[in-house]
N, CA, C and O of each residue as an XYZ file, in Angstrom:
336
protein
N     160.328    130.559    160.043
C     160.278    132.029    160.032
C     160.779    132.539    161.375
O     160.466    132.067    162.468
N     161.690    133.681    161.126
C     162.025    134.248    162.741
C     160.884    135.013    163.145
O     159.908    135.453    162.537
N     161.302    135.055    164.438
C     160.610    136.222    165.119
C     160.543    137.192    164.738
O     159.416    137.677    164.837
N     161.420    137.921    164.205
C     161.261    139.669    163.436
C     160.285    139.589    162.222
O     159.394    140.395    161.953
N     160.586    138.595    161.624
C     159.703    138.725    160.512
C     158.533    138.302    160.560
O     157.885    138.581    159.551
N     157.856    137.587    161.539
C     157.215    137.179    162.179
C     156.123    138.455    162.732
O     155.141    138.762    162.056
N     156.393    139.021    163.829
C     155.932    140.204    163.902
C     156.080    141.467    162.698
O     155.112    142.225    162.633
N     156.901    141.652    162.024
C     157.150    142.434    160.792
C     155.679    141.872    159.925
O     154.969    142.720    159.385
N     155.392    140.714    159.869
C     153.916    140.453    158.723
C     152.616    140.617    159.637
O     151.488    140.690    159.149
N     152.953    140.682    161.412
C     152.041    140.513    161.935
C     151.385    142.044    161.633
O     150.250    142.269    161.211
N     152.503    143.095    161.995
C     152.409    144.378    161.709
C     151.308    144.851    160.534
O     150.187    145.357    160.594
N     152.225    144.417    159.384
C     151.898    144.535    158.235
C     150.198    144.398    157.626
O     149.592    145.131    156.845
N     149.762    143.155    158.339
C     148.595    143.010    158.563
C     147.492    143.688    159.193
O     146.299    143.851    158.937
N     148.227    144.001    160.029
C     147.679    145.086    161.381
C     147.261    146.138    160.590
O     146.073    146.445    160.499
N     148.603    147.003    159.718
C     147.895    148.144    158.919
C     147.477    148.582    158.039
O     147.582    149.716    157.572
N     146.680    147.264    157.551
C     145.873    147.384    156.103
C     144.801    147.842    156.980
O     144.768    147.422    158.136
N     143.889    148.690    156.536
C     143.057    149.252    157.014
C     141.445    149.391    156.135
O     141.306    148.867    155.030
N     140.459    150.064    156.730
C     139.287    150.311    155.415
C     139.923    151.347    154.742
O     140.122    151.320    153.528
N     140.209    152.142    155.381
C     140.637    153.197    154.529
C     141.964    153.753    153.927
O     142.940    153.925    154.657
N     141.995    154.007    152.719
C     143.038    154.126    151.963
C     144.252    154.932    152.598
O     145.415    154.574    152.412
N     143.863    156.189    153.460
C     144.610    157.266    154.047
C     145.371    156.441    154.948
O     146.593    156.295    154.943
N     144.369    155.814    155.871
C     144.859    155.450    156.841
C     146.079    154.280    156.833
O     146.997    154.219    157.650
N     145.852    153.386    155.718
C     146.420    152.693    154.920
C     148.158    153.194    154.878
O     149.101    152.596    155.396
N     148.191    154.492    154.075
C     148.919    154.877    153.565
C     149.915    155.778    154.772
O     151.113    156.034    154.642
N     149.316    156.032    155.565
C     149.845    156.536    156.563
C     150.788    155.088    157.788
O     151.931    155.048    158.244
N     150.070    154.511    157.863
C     150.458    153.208    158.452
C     151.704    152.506    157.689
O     152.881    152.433    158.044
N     151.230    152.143    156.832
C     151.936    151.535    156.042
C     153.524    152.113    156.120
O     154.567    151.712    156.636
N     153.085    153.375    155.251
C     154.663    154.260    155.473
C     155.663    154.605    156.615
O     156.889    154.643    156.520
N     154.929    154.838    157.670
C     155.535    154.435    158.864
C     155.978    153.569    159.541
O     156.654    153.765    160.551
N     155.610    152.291    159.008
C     155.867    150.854    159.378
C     157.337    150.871    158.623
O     158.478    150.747    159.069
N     156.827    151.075    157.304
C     158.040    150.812    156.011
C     159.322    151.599    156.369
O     160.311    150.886    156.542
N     159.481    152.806    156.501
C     160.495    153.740    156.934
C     161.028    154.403    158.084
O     162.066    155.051    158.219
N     159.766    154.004    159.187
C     160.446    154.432    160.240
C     160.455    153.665    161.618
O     161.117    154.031    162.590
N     159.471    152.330    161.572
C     159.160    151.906    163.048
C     160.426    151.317    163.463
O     160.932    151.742    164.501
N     161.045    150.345    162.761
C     162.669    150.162    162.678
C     163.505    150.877    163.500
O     164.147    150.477    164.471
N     163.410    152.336    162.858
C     164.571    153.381    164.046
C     164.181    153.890    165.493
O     164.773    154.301    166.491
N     162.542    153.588    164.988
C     162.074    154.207    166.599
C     162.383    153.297    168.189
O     162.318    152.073    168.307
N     162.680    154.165    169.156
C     162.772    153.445    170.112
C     161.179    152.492    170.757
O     159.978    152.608    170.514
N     162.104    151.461    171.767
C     161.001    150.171    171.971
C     159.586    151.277    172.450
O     158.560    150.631    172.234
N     159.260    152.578    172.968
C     158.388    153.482    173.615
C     157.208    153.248    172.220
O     156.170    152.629    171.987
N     158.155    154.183    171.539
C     157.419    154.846    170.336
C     156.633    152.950    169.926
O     155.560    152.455    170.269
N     157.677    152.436    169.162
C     157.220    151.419    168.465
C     155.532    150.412    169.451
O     154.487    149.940    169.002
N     156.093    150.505    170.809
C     154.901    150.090    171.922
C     153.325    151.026    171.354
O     152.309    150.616    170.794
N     153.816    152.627    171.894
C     152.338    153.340    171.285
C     152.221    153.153    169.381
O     151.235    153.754    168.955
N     152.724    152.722    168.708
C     152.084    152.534    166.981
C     151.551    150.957    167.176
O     150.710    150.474    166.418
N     152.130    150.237    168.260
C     151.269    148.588    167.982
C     150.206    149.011    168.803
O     149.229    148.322    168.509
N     149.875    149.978    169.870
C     148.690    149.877    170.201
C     147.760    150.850    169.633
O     146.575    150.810    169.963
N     148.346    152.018    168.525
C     147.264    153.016    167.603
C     146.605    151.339    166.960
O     145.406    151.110    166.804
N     147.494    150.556    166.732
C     146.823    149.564    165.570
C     145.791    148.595    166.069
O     145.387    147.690    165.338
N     145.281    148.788    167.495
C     144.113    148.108    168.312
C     143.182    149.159    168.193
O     142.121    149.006    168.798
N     143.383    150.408    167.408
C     142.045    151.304    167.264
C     140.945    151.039    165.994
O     141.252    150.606    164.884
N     139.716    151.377    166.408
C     138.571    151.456    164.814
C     139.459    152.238    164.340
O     140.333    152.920    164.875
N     138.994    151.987    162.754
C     139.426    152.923    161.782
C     138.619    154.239    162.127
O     138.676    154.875    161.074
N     138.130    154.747    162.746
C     137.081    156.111    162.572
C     137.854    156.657    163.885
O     138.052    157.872    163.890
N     138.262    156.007    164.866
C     138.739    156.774    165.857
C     140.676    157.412    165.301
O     141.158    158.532    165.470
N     141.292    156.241    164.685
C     142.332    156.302    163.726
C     142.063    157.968    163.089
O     142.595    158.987    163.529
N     141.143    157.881    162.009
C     141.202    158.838    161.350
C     140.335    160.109    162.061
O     139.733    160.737    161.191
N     140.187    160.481    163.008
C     139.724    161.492    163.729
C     141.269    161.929    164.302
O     141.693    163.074    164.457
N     141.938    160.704    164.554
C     143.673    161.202    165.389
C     144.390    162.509    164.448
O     144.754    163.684    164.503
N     144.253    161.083    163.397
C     145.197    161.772    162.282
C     144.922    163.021    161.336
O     145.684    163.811    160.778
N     143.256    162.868    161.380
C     143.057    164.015    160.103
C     141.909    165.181    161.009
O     141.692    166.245    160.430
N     141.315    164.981    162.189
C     140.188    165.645    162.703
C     140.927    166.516    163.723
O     142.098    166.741    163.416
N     140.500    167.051    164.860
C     140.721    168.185    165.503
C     141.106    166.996    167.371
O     141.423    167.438    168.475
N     140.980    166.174    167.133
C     140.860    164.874    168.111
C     142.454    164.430    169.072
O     143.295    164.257    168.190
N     142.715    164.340    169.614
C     143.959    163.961    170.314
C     143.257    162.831    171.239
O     142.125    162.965    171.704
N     144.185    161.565    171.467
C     144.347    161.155    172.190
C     144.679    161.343    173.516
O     145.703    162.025    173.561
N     144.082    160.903    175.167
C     144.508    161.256    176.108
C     146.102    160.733    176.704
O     146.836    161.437    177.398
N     146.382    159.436    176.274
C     147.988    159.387    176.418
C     148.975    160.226    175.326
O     148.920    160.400    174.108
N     149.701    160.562    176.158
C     150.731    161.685    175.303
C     151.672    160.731    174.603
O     152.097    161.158    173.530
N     152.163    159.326    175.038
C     152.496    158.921    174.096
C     151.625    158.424    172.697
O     152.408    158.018    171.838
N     150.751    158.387    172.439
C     149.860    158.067    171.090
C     150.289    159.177    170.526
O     150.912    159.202    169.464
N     149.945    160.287    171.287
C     150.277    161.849    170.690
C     151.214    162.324    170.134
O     151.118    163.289    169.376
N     152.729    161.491    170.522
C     153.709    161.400    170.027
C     153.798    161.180    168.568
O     153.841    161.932    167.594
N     153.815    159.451    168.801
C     153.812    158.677    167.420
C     152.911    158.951    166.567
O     153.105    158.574    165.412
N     151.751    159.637    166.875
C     150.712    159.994    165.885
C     151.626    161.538    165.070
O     151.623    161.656    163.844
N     152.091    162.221    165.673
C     152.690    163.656    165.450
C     153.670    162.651    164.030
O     153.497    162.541    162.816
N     154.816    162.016    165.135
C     155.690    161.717    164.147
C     155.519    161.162    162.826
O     156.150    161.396    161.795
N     154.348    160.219    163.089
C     153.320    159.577    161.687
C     153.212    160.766    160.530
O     153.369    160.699    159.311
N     152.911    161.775    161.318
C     151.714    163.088    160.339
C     153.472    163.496    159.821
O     153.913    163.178    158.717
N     154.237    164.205    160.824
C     155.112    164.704    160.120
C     155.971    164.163    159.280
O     156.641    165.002    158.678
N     156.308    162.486    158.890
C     156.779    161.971    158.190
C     156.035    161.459    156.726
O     156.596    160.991    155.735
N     154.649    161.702    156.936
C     153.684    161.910    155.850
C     153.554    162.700    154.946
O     153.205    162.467    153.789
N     154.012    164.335    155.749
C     153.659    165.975    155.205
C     152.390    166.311    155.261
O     151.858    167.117    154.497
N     151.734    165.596    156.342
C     150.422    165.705    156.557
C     150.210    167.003    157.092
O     149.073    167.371    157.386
């Protein structure tokens, strides 16, 4: 197995989640966009994926921001490629 695909299942793994949303949000962003994003962006989505699921879904769906502005980023771009 190469390296891309290698990390590509490590990913993959990474964003099965408890929860379905969060799931679905991950997932889709992995699937359609982590690919085009630059090495920045793609750095802050492997480290959203070292978060609990409860702090995750406070980012994405609660009133909550992260204090690095890059999370803040990739979390934005997550939501807006969702239609969240």
């Amino acid at each position: 197995m190469n390296q891309e695909a290698n990390i590509d299942s490590r990913l993959r793994w990474q964003c099965r989640r408890g929860m379905l949303e969060l799931d679905e949000l991950l997932h889709g962003y992995l699937e359609h966009h982590y690919a085009q994003a630059d090495a920045r962006e793609q750095g802050a989505f492997r480290t959203l994926l070292t978060f609990p699921d409860q702090e995750l879904f406070d980012y994405f769906f609660g009133a909550v921001a992260p204090a690095d502005p890059k999370l803040c980023n990739v979390i934005e771009h997550i939501r807006r490629a969702a239609g969240t």
